[in-house]
C-alpha positions in Angstrom: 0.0 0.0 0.0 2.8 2.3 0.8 4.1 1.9 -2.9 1.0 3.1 -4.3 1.0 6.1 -2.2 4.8 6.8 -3.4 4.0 5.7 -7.0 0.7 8.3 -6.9 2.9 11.1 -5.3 5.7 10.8 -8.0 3.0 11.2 -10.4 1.6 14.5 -9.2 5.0 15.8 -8.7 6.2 15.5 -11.8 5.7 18.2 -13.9 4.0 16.6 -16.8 1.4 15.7 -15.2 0.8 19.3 -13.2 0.3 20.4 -17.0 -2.2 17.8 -17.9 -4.0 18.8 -14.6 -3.6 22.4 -15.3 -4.7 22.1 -19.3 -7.9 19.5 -17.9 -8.7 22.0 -15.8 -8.9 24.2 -18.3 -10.4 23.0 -20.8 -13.6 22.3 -17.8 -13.7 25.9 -17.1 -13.9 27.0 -20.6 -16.6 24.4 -21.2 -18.4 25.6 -18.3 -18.3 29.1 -19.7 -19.5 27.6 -23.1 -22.5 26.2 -21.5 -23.3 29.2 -19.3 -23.3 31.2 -23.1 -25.6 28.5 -24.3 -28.2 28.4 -21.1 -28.3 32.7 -21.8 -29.1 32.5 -25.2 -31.7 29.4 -25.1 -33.6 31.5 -22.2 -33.4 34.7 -23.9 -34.6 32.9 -27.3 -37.1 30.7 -25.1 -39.0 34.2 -24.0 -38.7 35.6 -27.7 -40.5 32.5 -28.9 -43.3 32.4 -26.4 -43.8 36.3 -26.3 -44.1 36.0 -29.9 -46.4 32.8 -29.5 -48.8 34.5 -27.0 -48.8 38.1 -28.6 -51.9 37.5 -29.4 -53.6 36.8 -25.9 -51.6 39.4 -24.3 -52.1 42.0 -26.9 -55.1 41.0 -28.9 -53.4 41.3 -32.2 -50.9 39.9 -34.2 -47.7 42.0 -34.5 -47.3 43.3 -37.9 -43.5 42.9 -37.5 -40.8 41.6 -35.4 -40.4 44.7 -32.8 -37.3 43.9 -31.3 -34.2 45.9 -29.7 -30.7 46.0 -30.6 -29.8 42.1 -30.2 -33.2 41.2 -31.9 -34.6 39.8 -28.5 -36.4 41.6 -26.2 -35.5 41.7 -22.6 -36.4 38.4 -20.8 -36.3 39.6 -17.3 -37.8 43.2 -17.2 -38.6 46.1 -18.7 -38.8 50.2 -18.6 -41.0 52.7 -19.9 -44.3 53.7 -19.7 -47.5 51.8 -18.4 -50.5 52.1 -20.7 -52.8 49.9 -19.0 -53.8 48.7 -15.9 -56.2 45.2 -15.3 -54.4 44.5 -11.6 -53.2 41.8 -11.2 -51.6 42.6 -15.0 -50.5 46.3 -16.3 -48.4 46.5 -19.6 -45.9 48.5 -19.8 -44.5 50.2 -23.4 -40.9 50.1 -23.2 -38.4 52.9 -24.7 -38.0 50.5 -27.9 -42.2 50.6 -28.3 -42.3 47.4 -27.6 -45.2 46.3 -25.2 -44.8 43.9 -22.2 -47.6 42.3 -19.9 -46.4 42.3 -16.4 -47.6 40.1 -13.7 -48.2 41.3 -10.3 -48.5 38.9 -7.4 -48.1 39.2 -3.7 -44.2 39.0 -3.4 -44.2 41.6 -6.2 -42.4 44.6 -4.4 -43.5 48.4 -5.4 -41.6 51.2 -4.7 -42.1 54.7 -5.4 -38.7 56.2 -4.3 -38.0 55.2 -1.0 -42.1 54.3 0.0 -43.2 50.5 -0.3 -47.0 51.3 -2.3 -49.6 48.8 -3.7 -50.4 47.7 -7.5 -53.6 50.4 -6.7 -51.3 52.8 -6.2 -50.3 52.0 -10.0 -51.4 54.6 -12.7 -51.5 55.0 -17.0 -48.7 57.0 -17.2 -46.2 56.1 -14.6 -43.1 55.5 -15.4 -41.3 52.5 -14.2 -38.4 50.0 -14.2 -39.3 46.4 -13.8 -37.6 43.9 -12.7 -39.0 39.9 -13.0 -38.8 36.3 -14.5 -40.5 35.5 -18.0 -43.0 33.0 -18.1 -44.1 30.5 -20.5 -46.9 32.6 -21.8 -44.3 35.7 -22.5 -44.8 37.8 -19.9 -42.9 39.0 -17.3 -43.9 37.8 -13.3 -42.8 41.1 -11.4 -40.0 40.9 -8.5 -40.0 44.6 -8.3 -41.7 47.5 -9.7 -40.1 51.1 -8.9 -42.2 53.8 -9.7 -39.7 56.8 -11.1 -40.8 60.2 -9.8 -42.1 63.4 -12.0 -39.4 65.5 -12.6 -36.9 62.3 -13.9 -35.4 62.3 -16.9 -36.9 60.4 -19.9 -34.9 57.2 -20.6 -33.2 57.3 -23.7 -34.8 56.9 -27.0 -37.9 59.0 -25.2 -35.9 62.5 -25.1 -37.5 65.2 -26.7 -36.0 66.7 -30.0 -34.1 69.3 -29.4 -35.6 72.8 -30.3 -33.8 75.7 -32.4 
């Protein structure tokens, strides 16, 4: 038994194998990174598909075209602009890209208007907010928090006025 152990040490301390450790190790952290890249996307394409899938029942249309930002996805896990309509325990809320998002609201659905906790009721047409949740299989997003930005805030970009001469 004692040979073994001296046959294994000899093994790690030679420096051959520290490199096959090292280039093992890796190659495991770069396929871990790989698969984290490849759980992103297949979420963020998984929301695309069933937002587009349920546009109708959220929206009661069909979207003339793919309205989608930048990366040709829409944001999975929130969204900011402008709510437009309120039927508690849903609002939807227009982002800065136009594109429109149904929001759930449950009861571990946080809402803050600066630093006051307030209640969906307390939600109106016209408020601007930032929210923060996890998509759903019927594209929408279930609220975590909603934060109410106050009067007087600047627009978010894409929403600024032109400028005047």
């Amino acid at each position: 038994m004692k040979k073994i152990y001296e046959d294994i040490k000899k093994i790690f301390e030679s420096k051959v194998s520290t490199k096959v450790l090292v280039v093992i190790g890796v190659v495991i952290v770069a396929l871990l990174i790989f698969y984290a890249g490849v759980a992103v996307g297949f979420l963020k394409a998984s929301f695309a598909h069933n937002w587009e899938e349920n546009y109708e029942r959220n929206f009661g249309m069909r979207p003339d075209s793919f309205m989608f930002g930048k990366d040709n996805f829409p944001n999975a896990h929130g969204a900011i602009g402008k709510v437009i309509k309120i039927e508690l325990p849903t609002i939807i809320v227009q982002g800065i890209d136009n594109t429109e998002k149904v929001v759930l609201i449950n009861d571990d659905t946080q809402i803050q208007k600066i630093k006051e906790v307030v209640t969906a009721p307390d939600l109106k047409i016209d408020d601007s907010v930032v929210v923060i949740g996890t998509p759903n299989a019927q594209g929408q997003i279930e609220a975590k928090l909603i934060r109410i930005m106050p009067l007087g805030m600047p627009a978010p970009l894409g929403q600024m006025p032109a400028p005047t001469k």
